[in-house]
N, C-alpha and C positions, 0 to 999 in steps of 0.2 A: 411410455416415453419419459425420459429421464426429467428435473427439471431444467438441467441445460438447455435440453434441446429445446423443453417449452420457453425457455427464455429468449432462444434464438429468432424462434421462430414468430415471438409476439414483438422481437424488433424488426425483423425482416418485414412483418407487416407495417410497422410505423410505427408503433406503441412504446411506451417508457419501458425499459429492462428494468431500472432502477427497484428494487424494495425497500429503501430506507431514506430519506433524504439525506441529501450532501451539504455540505458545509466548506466554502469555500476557507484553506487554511494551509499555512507554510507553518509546518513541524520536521525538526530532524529525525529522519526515520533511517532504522538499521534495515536491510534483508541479508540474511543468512542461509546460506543452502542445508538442506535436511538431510542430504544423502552423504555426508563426511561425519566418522567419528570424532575426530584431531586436527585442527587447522582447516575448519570448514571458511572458503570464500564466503565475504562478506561486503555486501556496496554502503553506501553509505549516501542519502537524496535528503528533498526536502519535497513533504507533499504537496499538493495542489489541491485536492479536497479530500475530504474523509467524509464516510456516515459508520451507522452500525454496524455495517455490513462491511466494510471495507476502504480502501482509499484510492489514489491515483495517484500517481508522480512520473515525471518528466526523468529519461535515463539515455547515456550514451551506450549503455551496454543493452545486447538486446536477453530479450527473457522469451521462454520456449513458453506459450499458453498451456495448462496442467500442471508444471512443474511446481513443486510444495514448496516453501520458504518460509522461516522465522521470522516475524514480523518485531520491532521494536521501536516504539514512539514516543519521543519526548514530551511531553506538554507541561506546558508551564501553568502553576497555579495562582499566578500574581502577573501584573504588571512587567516586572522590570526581573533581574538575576537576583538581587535580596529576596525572593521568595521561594520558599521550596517545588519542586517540580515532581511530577510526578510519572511514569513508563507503562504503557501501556505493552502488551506483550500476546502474542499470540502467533499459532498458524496460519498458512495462508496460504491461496494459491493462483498462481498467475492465470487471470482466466480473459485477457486481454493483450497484445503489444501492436503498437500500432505506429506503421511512418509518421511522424510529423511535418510541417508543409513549411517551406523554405522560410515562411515569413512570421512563424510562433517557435519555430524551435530555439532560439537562445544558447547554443550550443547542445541541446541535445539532438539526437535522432529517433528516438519513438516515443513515444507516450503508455505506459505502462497499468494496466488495472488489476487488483488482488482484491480477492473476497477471502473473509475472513474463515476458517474452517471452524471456529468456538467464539463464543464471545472474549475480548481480551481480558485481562485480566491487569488490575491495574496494582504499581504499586508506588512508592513512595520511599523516598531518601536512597534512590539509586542512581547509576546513570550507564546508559550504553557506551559510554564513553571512557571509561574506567576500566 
């Protein structure tokens, strides 16, 4: 049995899917599709929580579960913009999309979950935005 399924199936029971804990946090995050060489589609969100493992964010577009994507996250190392920031970077893959309910969506329509495929890899004096 794969571990998905055992994941599946220990929520289907009631149980926490979770392996990492989460941390409730709004970061501008990039996803990019893996499967373009040249002008690959790219959305641009702000999370809703992160762990080690991965994060969740709020999206009007919908995302196919499996599908792989470039992951890229801003986090700030200070307070305010006078501090340097730092990009978290890695693969990822959509193992979650889900309706949201007329009265939490805020303009979007589903709720989106990515697990991380490597640890990210963090770096410093960049930005996704550039």
């Amino acid at each position: 049995m794969s571990e998905c399924s055992a994941q599946i199936r220990q929520s289907c029971a009631g149980q926490e899917r979770r392996h990492a804990p989460r941390r409730d946090a709004v970061y501008p995050v990039r996803l990019k599709s893996t499967h373009y060489t040249d002008d690959a589609p790219e959305w641009f969100f702000r999370t809703k929580n992160v762990s080690a493992n991965g994060l969740l964010l709020d999206s009007a577009d919908v995302f196919t579960p499996g599908a792989e994507v470039a992951v890229s996250i801003a986090i700030p190392l200070g307070p305010d913009a006078s501090f340097p920031s730092a990009q978290l970077d890695a693969p990822a893959v959509i193992v979650r999309s889900e309706p949201l309910d007329q009265e939490q969506n805020e303009g979007y329509s589903r709720r989106i979950a990515l697990r991380f495929l490597v640890k990210p890899m963090v770096t410093t004096g960049v930005s996704m935005f550039d």
